[in-house]
PALO-881898 format. One record per residue (C-alpha): x, y, z; residue in one letter. Coordinates in steps of 0.02 Angstrom, whole numbers, plus 50000, padded with zeros to 5 digits. Example, Ala and Ser with C-alpha at 12.3 -4.5 7.8 and 13.67 -1.06 7.14 Angstrom:
// residues 2
px|py|pz|residu
50615|49775|50390|A;
50684|49947|50357|S;
***
This chain:
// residues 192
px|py|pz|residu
52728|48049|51065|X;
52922|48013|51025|X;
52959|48059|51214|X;
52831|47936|51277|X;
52882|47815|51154|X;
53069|47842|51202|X;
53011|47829|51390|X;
52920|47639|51381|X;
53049|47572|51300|X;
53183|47631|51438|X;
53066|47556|51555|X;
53057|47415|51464|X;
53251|47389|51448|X;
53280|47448|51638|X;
53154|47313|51709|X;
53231|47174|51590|X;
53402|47211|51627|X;
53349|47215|51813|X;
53272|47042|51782|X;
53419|46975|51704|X;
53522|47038|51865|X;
53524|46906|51972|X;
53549|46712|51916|X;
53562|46658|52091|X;
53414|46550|52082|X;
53513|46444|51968|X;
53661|46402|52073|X;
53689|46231|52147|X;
53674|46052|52113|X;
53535|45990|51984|X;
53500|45814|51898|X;
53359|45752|51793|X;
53326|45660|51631|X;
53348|45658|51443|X;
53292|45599|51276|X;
53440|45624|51125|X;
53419|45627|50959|X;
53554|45629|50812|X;
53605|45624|50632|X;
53775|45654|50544|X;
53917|45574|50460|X;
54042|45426|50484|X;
54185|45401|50371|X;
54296|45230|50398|X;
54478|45235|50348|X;
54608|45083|50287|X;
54518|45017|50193|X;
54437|45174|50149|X;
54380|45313|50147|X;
54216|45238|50180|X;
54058|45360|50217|X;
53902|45318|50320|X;
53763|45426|50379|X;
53723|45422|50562|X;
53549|45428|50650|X;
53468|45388|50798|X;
53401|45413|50975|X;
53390|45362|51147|X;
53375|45425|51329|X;
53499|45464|51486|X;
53524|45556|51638|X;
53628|45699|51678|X;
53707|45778|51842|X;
53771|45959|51870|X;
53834|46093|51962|X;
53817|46295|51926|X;
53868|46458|52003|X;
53810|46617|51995|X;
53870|46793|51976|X;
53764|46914|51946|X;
53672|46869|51789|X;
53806|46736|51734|X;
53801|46551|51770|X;
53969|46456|51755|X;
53963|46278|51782|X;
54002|46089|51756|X;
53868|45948|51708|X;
53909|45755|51675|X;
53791|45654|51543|X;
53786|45471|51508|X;
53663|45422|51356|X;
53625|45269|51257|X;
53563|45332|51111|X;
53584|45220|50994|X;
53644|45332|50835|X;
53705|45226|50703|X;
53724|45197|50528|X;
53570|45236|50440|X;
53551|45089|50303|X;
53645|44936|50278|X;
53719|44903|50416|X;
53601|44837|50578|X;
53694|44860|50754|X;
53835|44965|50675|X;
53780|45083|50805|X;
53834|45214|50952|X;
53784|45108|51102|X;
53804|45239|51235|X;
53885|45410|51261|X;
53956|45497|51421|X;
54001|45695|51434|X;
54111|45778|51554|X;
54052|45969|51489|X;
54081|46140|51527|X;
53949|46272|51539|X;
53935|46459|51539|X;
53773|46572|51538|X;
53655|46694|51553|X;
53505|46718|51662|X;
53341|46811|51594|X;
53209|46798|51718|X;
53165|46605|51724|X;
53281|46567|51577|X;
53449|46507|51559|X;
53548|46533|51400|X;
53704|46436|51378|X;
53864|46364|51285|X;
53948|46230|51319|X;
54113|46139|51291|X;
54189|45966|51331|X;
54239|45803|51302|X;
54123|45645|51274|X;
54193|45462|51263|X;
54070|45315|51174|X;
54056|45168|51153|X;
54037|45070|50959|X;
53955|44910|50921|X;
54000|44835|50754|X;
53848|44729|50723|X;
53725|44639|50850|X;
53827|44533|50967|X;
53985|44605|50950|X;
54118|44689|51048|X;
54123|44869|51082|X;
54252|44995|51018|X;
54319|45160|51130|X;
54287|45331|51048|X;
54317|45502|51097|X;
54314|45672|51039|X;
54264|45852|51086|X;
54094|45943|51085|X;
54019|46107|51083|X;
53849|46196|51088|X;
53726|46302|51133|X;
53570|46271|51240|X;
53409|46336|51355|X;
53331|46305|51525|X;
53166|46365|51587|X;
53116|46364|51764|X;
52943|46293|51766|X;
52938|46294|51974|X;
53091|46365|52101|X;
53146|46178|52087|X;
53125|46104|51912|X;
53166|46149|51757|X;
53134|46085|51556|X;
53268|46139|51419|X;
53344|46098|51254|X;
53523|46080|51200|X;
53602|46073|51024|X;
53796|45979|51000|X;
53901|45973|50890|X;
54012|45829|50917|X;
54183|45738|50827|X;
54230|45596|50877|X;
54378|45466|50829|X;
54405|45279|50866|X;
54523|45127|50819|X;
54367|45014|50774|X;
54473|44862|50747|X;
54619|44890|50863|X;
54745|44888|50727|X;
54838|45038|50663|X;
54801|45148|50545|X;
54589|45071|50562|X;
54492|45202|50618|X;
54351|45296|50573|X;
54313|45476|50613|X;
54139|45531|50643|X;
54060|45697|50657|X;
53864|45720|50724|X;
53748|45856|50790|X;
53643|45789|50932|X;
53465|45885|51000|X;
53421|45829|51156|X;
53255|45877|51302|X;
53310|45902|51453|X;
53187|45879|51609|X;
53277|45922|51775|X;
53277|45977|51971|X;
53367|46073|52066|X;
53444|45979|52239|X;
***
């Protein structure tokens, strides 16, 4: 019984890591859609420090290009959102009015999945009140995410970022504010 045991899961292990050997039907250009969500923490300085907590939502579109080796997938993928994540009370049109990421991905390929991390800069854009100007912002992000192919040519996923972003929201020095938010957002895509 052990030696039959011992023998299924062998098979088992050989025909997923034969599965996860080629990520080839991942490589090339891709685009597609997606819907953001996000919630975190803004903190203004001089006068200050002033907390806020951030939430919000919106949609986007997002372009990309992957290779493959083997069971890897390196790549490169642009966003642009407008999710609108903003301070949460007190403060209407205090908000995030749009987002764009220049990212860098790596992953792994497991049958039709694709687990990934990712890396890269993202530059937004803040509104301080309906009406009013916008502010520049940028920071960093990382995070982790999934693709499933649902056909050769399209594909639904999930991402998860964590992101930390700075800005000079009145354009004089020493005003800024610093905020740091985690962003979940669906991903529905095709391959070109």
């Amino acid at each position: 019984m052990k030696s039959l045991c011992t023998s299924v899961v062998a098979v088992c292990l050989t025909t997923a890591a034969v599965q996860a050997q080629d990520a080839s039907q991942w490589a090339g250009a891709y685009g597609g859609l997606t819907y953001t969500t996000g919630q975190g923490e803004m903190i203004y300085y001089n006068p200050g420090p002033n907390p806020f907590d951030l939430d919000g939502s919106g949609v986007g579109a997002m372009l990309g290009y992957n290779f493959a080796t083997g069971p890897w997938v390196f790549g490169a993928e642009l966003a642009y959102s407008t999710a609108e994540i903003g301070i949460a009370t007190g403060a209407p049109g205090w908000n995030f009015t749009s987002m764009i990421d220049l990212k860098a991905r790596a992953g792994y390929a497991m049958n039709n999945m694709l687990f990934y991390g990712t890396l890269g800069k993202t530059v937004t854009q803040w509104q301080e009140g309906a009406g009013s100007g916008g502010n520049d912002g940028d920071g960093f992000l990382y995070g982790v995410g999934v693709d499933y192919l649902v056909s050769p040519r399209f594909f639904v996923g999930a991402e998860y970022l964590v992101r930390d972003v700075t800005s000079d929201w009145n354009n004089n020095p020493g005003d800024y504010f610093d905020a740091k938010f985690n962003t979940l957002t669906l991903r529905v895509g095709m391959k070109f």
